[in-house]
N, C-alpha and C positions, 0 to 999 in steps of 0.2 A: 106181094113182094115185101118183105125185111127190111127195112134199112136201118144197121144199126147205127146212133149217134150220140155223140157223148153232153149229156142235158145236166140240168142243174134241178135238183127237190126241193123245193123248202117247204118247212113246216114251222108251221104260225100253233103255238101255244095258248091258247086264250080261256076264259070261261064263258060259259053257254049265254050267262046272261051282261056280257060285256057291250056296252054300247058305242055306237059314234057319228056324231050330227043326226040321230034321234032312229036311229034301225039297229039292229042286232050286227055288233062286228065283224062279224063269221060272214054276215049277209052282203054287211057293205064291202067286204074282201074280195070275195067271188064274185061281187059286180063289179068291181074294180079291172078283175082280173080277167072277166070278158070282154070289157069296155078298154081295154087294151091289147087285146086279140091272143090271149096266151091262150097257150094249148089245152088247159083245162085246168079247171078245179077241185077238189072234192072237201068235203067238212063231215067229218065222224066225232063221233059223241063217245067220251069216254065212260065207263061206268065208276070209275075210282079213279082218283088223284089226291096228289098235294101239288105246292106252287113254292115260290119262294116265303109265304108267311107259314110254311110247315101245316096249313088246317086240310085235315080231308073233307075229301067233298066225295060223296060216293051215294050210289041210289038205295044204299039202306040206309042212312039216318036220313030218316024224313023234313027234317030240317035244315039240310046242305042241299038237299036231292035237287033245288032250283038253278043250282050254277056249279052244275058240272063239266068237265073239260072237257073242249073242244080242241079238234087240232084240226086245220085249216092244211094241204096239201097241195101244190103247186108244183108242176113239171112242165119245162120248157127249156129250151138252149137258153146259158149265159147273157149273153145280151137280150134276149126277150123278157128274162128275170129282172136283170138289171132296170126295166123300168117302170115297175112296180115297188121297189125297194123305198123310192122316196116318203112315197106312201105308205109304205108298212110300218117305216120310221117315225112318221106323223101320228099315224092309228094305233099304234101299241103301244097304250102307254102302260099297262102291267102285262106282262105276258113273256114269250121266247120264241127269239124265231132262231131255226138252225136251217145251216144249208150243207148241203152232201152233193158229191160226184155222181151220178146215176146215169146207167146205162141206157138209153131209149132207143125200141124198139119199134119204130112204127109201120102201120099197117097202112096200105094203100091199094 
């Protein structure tokens, strides 16, 4: 069965080798993020970026190639968001979080 419902996305901007209270902050997101029961996670690894300092980070210059961008995805209804935000606000201290309307479709 379908049921469509209208969820909330975020996506967490960060780089690969971003820390916080001593694990990878992509890492400490997604356990955040289960340890509050949201509907799920995921963390994709870009192959090219820049950030707000304008520098690329991309897997051909072999000397950025270590802290390339991640972007951290979260989807769940509003208020299930809502209570992870505190914490995003804590942990990111360089980085972008955006949020969008998104359609959920779940499967049951």
């Amino acid at each position: 069965m379908k049921l469509p419902v209208e969820g909330l996305l975020v996506r967490i901007f960060v780089g690969e080798s971003d820390t916080y209270d001593g694990r990878l902050l992509y890492e400490a997101i997604v356990l955040k993020a289960r340890e509050l029961n949201l509907a799920g996670a995921t963390v994709l690894r870009g192959i090219m970026g820049f950030g707000a300092a304008s520098r690329i980070h991309s897997a051909r210059l072999l000397r950025l190639s270590e802290d390339m961008p991640v972007i951290i995805e979260i989807v769940d209804t509003k208020d299930e968001i809502d209570k992870i935000m505190p914490f995003l606000d804590e942990v990111v201290g360089q980085g972008l979080i955006t949020l969008e309307k998104a359609q959920v479709i779940k499967y049951r």
